[in-house]
N, C-alpha and C positions, 0 to 999 in steps of 0.2 A: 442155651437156646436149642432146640430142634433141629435135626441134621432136615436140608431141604431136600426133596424127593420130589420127583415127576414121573407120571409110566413111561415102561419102559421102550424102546425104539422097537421092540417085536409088535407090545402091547397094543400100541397107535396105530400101527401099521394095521396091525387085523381089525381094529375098528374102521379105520378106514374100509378096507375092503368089503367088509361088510356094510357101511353104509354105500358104496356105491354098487353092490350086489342088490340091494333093496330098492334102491333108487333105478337100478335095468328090470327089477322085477314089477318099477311099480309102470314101468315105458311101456311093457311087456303088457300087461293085465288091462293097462289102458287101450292098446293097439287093438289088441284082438276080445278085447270086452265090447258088450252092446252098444251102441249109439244110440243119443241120448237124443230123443223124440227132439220136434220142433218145440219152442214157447208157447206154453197156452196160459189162458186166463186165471187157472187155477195153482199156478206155480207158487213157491214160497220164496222167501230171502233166508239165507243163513248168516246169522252172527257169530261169529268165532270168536271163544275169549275161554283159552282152554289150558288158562294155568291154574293156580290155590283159590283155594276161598278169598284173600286178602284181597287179590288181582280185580277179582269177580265183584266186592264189595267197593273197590275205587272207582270200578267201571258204571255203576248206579248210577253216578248225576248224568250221564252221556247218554245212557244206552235207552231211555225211553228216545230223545233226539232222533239218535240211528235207526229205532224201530219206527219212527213216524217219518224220516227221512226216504227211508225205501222200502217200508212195506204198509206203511200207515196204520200200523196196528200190533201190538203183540203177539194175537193170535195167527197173525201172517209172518210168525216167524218162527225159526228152526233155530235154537241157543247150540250149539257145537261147545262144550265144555269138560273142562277134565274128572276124572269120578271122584276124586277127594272134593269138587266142588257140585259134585252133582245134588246131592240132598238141598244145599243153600239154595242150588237153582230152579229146581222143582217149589220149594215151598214161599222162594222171593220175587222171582222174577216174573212167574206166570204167563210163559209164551206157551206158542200153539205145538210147537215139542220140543227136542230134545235128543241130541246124541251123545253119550259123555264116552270119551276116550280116556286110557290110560296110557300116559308118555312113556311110561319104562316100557309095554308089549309093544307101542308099535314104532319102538329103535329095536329090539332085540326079538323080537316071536313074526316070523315074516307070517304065518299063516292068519293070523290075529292082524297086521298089518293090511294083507290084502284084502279079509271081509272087509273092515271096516272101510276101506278106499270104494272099496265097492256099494256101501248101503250109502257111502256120501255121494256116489254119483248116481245110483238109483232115484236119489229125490229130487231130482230133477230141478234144484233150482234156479229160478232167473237173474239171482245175484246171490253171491258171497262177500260179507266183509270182513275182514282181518285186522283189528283196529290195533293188537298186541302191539307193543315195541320191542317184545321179544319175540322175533322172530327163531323160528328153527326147519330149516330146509326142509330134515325129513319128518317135519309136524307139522305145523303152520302151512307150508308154503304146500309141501305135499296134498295137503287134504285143500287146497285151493282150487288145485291142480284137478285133480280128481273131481272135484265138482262139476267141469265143464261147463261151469256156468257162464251165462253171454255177459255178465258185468262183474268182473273180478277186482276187489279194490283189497290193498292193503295198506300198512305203514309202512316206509322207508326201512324203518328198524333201526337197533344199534349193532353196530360193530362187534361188538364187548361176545355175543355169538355167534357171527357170521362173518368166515373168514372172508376174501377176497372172492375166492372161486364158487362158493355158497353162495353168496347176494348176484354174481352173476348170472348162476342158472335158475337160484330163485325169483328172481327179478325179472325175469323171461315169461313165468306162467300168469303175471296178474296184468289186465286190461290198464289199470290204475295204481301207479305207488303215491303215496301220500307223503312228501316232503316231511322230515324231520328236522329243527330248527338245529341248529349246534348247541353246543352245552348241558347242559344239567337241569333238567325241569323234575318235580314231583310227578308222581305218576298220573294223580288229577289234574295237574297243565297238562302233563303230557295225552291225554285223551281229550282233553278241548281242544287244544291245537290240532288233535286230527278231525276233528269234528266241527272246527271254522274254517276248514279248507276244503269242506264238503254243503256247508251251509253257514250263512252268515250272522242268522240267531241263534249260535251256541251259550249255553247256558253259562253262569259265569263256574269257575272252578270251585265248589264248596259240594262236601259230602251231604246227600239226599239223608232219609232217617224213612226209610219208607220200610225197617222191618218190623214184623206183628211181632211183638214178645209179650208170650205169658209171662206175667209178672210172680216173680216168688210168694209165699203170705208173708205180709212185715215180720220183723225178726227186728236182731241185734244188728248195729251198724258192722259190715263189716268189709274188709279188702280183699279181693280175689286175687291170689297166686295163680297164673293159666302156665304151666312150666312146658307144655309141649309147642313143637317147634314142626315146620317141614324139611327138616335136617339135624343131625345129631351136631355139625359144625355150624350152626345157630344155637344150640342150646344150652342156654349157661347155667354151669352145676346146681345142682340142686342144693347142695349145702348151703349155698351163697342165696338161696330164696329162701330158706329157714330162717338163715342171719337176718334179713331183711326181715322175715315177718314178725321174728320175734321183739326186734326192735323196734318195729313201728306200731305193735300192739301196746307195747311197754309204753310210746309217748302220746298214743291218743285213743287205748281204751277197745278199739277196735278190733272184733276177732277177727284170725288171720282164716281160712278158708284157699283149699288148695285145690286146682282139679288139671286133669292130663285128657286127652282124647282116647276113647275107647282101648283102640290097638296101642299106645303107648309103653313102651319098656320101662318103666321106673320100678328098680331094684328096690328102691324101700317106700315107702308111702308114709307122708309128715301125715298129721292128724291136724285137723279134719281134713280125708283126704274123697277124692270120688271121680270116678270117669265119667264125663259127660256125652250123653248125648246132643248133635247141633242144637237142637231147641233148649236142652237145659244149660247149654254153653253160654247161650246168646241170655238165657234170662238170669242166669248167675253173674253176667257183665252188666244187665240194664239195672240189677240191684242193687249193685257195689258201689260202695261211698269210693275205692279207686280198685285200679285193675294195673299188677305188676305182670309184666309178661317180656318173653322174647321179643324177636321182630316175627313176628308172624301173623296170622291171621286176627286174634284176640285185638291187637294194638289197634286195627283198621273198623273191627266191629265195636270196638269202645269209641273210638270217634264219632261215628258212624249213629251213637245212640247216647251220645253226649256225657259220657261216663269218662271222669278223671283217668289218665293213663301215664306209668311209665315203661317205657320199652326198652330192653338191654338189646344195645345194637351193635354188633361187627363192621368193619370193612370190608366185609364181600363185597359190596354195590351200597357205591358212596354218593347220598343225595336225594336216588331215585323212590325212597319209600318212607325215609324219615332225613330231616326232618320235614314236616309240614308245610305248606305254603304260609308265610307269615299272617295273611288274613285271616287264615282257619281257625276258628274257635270253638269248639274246645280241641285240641289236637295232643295227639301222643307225646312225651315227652321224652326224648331218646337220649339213652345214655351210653358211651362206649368207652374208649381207651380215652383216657387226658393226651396221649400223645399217641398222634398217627404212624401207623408199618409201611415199612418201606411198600410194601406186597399190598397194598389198600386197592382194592376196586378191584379184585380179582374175580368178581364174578363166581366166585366161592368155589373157584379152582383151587384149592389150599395148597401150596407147596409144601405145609410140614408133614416130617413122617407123624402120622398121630393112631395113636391105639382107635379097635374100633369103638365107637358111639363116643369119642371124644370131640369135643368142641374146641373150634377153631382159636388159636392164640389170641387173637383180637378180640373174642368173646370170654374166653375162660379168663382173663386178665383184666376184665373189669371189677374194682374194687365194689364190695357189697357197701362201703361208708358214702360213695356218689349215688348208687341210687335210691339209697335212703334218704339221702339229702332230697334229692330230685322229690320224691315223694314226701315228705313231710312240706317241701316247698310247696306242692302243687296242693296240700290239703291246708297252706300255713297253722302250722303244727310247726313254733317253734320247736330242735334238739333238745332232749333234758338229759342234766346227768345219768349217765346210765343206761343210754339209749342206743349208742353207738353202736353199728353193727358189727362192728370188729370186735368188741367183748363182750357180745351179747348169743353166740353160740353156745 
């Protein structure tokens, strides 16, 4: 096993300090920055939902609700979103604009930080909501803050990021926190529930399908491999998605088909391999007889557009992404460790020491023979001899 590691007590310390250097810098910029005219007629709502693409794609059945809820329109609304999800939300969402932030510059690049606090409070709007249940003080709650907006609503949030002394002063800048139920809901409960506490005909929890995909020209049936991941400890080896394709082509005939995201590091490229862009991501998934992928984006856009899916899943965050809500159909089918780590629900704080772009124990440890199973289950395609992924590399 892995010797366990954590940073080190200098390491936290200057994080700290630096987040609370940002945090007097953001008191600071607000104090002595312009005030922010009275309300007028022409103001907008902002919706905040400014993590991955996956996040932004669970949030579809809610978010027309929230758009008619406080601002009666899409085009009366400002999408505050992160730039890995900005393309999806330009070409899906179709509101009246758009700010995408990037979370690594504005924890670590304070001058990047304060424009951006700043064009959020230049637009002047009459409300902000924060529907995330990942909160984070100096993202979330920050640019709440910075809005000065007269109706600030957010979610409770979880714990799992916000220490004690975080949800104190965060919880301080919003007009409105929105109660979070105890326990473990899916991320589609988890966004009704805040959205039947703001109105009481929320929609029931099942994923909308409102993406436009160019359809591929017919071809040969075949399975999409999506191996890219938003973390190297989500990402399960590449050798072990070989294992899998080749075995599953060998029991139902079907070519295996691989593709990574543009920016993507993959050292060797299986064949047929190809970096996609979002549109040919999305229409690579609407044509596949199934789709094997991480927990990431791919698994939530195969739902999403009713395409077969199995998903290789960690312990980072146990519950909240997969599995499914039992009504959903078609839904991802997740696959992890047969038996759970002590370190489960870490929030993908990984305690091992691990080489860089290695993935997290809970991931790299999933046998290639479950998720093959998983996927010939989901296409029933009984095993044939010879199929097995374990002697099939």
């Amino acid at each position: 096993m892995r010797r366990t590691v954590r940073p080190s007590l200098l390491r936290r310390l200057a994080w700290r300090l630096r987040d609370a250097a940002f945090l007097t810098a953001d008191s600071l910029a607000l104090a002595f920055g312009p005030r922010r005219a009275a309300p007028g007629g022409n103001e907008t709502v902002a919706i905040m939902a400014a993590h991955g693409i996956g996040d932004l794609v669970l949030l579809l059945p809610t978010f027309d609700a929230l758009c008619a809820r406080f601002a009666g329109s899409r085009s009366a609304v400002t999408l505050i979103c992160s730039i890995t999800a900005e393309e999806f939300a330009r070409r899906h969402l179709d509101v009246g604009a758009l700010i995408a932030i990037d979370r690594v510059r504005l924890r670590r690049d304070l001058r990047y930080r304060l424009g951006l606090l700043r064009e959020v409070e230049s637009r002047r709007f009459s409300a902000i909501v924060q529907a995330s249940f990942n909160r984070d003080l100096l993202i979330e709650d920050a640019l709440v803050r910075a809005s000065r907006a007269h109706l600030r609503i957010g979610s409770a949030g979880t714990p799992m990021f916000m220490p004690p002394l975080a949800r104190h002063i965060g919880d301080r800048w919003y007009s409105r926190l929105v109660p979070a139920s105890p326990g473990t809901l899916h991320e589609l409960e988890r966004n009704v529930e805040f959205l039947r506490a703001l109105a009481s005909n929320a929609p029931a929890p099942a994923p909308s399908r409102p993406l436009s995909v160019t359809r591929r020209p017919a071809g040969p049936a075949y399975a999409l491999f999506v191996i890219s991941s938003s973390s190297p400890l989500k990402t399960w080896p590449l050798a072990h998605f070989e294992q899998v394709a080749r075995a599953l082509s060998a029991a139902t005939g079907f070519r295996a088909e691989f593709c990574a995201a543009p920016d993507d590091d993959v050292p060797q490229y299986p064949a047929p391999f190809g970096r996609t862009s979002l549109p040919e991501l999305i229409a690579s998934i609407g044509g596949a007889r199934l789709v094997v992928c991480n927990d990431s984006a791919a698994s939530h856009l195969a739902a999403a557009l009713g395409v077969p899916c199995v998903a290789v899943v960690g312990g980072g965050i146990i519950g909240r992404y997969h599995p499914y809500p039992h009504h959903q159909e078609p839904a991802p089918v997740p696959v992890g460790l047969a038996q759970p780590m002590p370190c489960f629900d870490c929030g993908w704080r990984c305690r091992y020491r691990l080489a860089p772009g290695e993935a997290a124990p809970c991931v790299e440890g999933i046998e290639p023979e479950r998720v093959l199973a998983a996927a010939l289950g989901l296409l029933q395609f009984p095993a044939r001899s010879g199929t097995d992924a374990s002697t099939s590399a």
